[in-house]
N, C-alpha and C positions, 0 to 999 in steps of 0.2 A: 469248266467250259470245254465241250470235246473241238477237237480237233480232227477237221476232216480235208486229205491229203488228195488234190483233187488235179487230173490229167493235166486240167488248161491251165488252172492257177495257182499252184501249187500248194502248198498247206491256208489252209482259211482255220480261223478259229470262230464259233459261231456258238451264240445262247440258242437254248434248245426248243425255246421261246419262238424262238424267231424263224422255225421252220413252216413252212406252207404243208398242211397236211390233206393230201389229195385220198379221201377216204375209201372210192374205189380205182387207183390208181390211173394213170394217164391212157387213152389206149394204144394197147399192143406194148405198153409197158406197167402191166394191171398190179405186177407186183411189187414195183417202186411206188410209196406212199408219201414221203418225206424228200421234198425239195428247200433250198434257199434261194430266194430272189436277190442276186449279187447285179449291184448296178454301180458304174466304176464314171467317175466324173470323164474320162477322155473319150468313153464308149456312149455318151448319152446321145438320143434314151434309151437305148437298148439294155435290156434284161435280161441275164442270163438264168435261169432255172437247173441249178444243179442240183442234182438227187445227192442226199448224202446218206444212202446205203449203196451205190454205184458210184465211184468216183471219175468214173469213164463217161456218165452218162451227163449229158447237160445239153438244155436247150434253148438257144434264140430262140428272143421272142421283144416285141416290141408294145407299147400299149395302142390301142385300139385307135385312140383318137390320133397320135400320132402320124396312125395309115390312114385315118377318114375321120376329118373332122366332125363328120356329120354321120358318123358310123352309131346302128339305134341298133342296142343291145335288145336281143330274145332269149329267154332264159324259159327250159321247162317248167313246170311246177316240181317235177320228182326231182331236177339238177338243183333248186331253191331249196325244197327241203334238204336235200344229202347237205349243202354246208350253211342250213340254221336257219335261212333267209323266209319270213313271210311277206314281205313287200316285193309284189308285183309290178312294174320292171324294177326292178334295184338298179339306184343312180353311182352310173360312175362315179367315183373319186369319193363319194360321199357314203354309197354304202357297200362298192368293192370295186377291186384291180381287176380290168378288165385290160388281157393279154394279148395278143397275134402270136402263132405262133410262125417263126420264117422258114422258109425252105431257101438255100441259096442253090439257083438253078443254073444251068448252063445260058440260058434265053435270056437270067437275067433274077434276081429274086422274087420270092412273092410272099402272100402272109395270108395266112387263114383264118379270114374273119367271118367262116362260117360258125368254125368251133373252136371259140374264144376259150382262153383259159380265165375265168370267173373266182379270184379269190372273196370272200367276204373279209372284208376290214378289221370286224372285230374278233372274226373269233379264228382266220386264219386257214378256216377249211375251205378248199377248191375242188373245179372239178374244171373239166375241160367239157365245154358245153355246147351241143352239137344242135341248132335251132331247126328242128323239121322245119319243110316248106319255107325257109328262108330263100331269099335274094341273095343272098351275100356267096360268094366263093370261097374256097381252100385254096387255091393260086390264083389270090386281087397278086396282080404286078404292082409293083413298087414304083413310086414317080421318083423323076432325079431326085429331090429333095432327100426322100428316105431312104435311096439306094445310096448316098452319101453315108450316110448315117450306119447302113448293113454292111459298107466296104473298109472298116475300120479294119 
């Protein structure tokens, strides 16, 4: 079981099983492919995404429906195929982890539920999935409820 010694949490030990593997890596960080989704009982729900070949790097992120309960996943054909997926929209919770990712701003946080990070369930491959001609933002602000939640 490697052990990977990480800025914020200090050593985590983790099966290699259980990394999220983003096949063409996240953007503007194209060359980290391997994250773990560390989710801590006092921090819920927040998600962290730590890369464990950068132990610097790690990113808040929250799930989708926690920011919009009524948030309707778009997913391209080419982001469905890259992690496995032939089911047109793929249902939350049942057939993948759908992410926010946060920015904490001076105005106030937000979360980008333009371009969700999309894990598939079963087989653990993501992509950060950017829905042309969506509605949706990269800075939705956060309501008090979930700015609680991002001010741990």
């Amino acid at each position: 079981m490697p052990l990977l010694q990480t800025k914020n949490f200090g050593p985590i030990r983790y099966e290699v099983e259980a990394a999220l593997e983003f096949p063409k890596g996240l953007p503007g960080f194209e060359e980290r492919r391997a994250f773990l989704a560390l989710h801590f009982e006092d921090t819920d729900p927040l998600i962290f995404l730590q890369s464990t070949e950068d132990p610097e790097l790690c990113f808040l992120t929250m799930p989708v429906l926690a920011v919009d309960p009524e948030y309707r996943l778009e997913v391209e054909a080419e982001d469905l195929e890259l992690i496995g997926l032939t089911t047109a929209p793929p249902v939350i919770g049942r057939d993948v982890l759908c992410l926010a990712v946060l920015s904490l701003r001076e105005e106030g946080p937000t979360a980008n539920l333009l371009a969700p990070v999309v894990v598939n369930l079963h087989t653990r491959k993501s992509v950060q999935a950017v829905a042309a001609g969506s509605t949706y933002s990269h800075q939705h602000a956060l309501t008090a409820h979930t700015e609680e939640a991002v001010a741990c």
